[in-house]
N, C-alpha and C positions, 0 to 999 in steps of 0.2 A: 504494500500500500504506500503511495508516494507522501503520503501525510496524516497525521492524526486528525482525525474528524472531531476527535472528543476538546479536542482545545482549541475549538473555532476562532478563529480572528477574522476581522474586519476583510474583504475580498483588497488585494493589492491591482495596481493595473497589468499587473504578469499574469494572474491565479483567471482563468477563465471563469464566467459563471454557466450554472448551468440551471435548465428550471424544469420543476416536477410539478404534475398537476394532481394530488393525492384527489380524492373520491371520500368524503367522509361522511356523517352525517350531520344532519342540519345544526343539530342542538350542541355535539361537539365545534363546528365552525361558530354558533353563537358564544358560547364558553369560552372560545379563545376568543376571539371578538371584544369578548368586557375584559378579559384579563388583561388585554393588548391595552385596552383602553385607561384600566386602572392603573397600572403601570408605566403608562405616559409613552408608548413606544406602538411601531406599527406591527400589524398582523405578522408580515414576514418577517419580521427582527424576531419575536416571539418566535415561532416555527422553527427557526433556525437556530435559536437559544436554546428549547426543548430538543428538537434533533441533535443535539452535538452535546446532550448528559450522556456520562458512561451507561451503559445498558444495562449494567447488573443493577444500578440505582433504578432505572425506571422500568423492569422487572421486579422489582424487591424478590430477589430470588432466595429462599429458605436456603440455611447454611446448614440443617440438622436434618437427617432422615427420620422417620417417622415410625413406627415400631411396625406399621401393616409395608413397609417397603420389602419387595424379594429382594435376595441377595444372589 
């Protein structure tokens, strides 16, 4: 991978952009909509700030097995 995703910076005039057009639902795009809003910043800053937390954080992936797990 040419660069770490998880520590986003600002695009330079070198770093190409590229654009995705996710499919979400209504009520998720209004939810970030207000957050965008409350936080004094645009949709896409948000989006791009969420996208670029490490994954294990926004999984909260369990660190302990559970006694019904096979082994």
């Amino acid at each position: 991978m040419p660069q770490n995703y998880r520590h986003y910076s600002e695009p330079t005039l070198r770093e190409p952009i590229r654009v995705i057009t996710p499919r979400i639902p209504k009520s998720l795009h209004e939810s970030l909509k207000a957050e965008a809003h409350e936080r004094g910043v645009s949709l896409n800053r948000l989006c791009i700030a969420k996208l670029g937390e490490p994954l294990a954080h926004a999984l909260s992936v369990p660190t302990e097995q559970s006694d019904d797990a096979v082994e």
